[in-house]
C-alpha positions, -999 to +999 in steps of 0.1 A: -338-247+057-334-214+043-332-224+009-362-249+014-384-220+022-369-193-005-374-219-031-413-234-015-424-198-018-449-203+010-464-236-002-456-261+022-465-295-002-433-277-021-414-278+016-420-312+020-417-321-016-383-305-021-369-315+012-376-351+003-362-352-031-330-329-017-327-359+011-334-391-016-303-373-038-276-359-012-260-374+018-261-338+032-290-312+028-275-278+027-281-249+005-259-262-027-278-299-028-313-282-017-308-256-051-287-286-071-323-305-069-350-280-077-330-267-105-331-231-093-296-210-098-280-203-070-280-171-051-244-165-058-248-173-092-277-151-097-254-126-081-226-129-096-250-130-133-262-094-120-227-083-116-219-093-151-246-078-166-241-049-147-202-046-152-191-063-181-191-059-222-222-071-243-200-100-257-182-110-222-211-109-203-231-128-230-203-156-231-201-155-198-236-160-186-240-185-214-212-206-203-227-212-165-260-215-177-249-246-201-222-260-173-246-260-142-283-263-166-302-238-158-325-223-176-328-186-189-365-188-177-354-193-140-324-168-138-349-141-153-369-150-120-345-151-102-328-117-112-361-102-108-356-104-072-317-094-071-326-061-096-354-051-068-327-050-042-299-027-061-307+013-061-309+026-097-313+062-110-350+072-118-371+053-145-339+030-150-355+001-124-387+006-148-367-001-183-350-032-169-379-048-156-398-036-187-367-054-207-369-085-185-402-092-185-403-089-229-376-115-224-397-137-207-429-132-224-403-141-256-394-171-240-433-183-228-435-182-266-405-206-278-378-181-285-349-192-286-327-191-254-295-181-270-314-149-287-332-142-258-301-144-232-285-113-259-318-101-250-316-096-214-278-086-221-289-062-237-315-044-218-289-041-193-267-025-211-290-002-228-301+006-191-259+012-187-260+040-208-290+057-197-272+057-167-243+071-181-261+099-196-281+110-168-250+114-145 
C-alpha cells in the first residue's frame, strides 16, 4: 500500500489505476510487483544508485548504473526523479546540495530535449563527482 501511494503521488485515479494493473499482472501485490508495473525504480535501487554515485569511480559507477538501468528498464528520466528525492534526504556541505540539483536538473532538461541517455547518465555521473571534490576541498 505504501508503494501505491509513493508512486499515486496524491492522485487517487493513479491509486486505483496502479493497483488494478499491479493485481491484473502479479498473483501477489507487494512493493516489488506494485514498482515492477509502473516502471518506477525501486527504492533500493535508487539507493543503492546514490551510493554509487556517491562512492564509486566515474567509470564504475557509470557501468554500473548503466548495467541496472538496461537489466531492470528503467529509464534515466525516472531515476533522476527519483534521486531527487533520495539527494534531499542526505546532509551535504554548503552550496554542494545546490550544484547537484543544479546538475540534475540540466540532465533532465537534456533529456526533455532527446539527448541521448547514455551521454546524459555520464552526465549525472558526473555532477556527482564534481560535487565529490568540492567536497574534498572544502574539508
Amino acid at each position: 500500500i505504501e508503494a501505491i501511494l509513493s508512486l499515486a503521488g496524491g492522485d487517487m485515479r493513479r491509486v486505483l489505476n496502479l493497483l488494478q494493473s499491479t493485481a491484473m499482472s502479479s498473483q501477489t501485490i507487494n512493493e516489488t510487483s506494485v514498482y515492477s508495473t509502473s516502471g518506477a525504480p525501486l527504492p533500493t535501487d535508487v539507493a543503492s544508485i546514490l551510493n554509487m554515485l556517491l562512492n564509486d569511480t566515474f567509470k564504475d559507477a557509470y557501468e554500473k548504473i548503466l548495467d541496472l538501468c538496461t537489466s531492470k528498464g528503467y529509464a534515466l528520466a525516472d531515476i533522476i526523479s527519483s534521486l531527487t528525492l533520495a539527494v534531499s534526504g542526505v546532509e551535504f556541505p554548503q552550496g554542494v546540495m545546490a550544484e547537484i540539483l543544479d546538475g540534475m536538473s540540466n540532465v533532465e532538461y537534456q533529456l526533455a530535449f532527446g539527448t541521448d541517455d547514455k551521454l546524459q547518465m555520464a552526465a549525472l555521473v558526473g555532477v556527482f563527482v564534481q560535487a565529490r571534490s568540492h567536497m574534498t576541498e572544502k574539508q
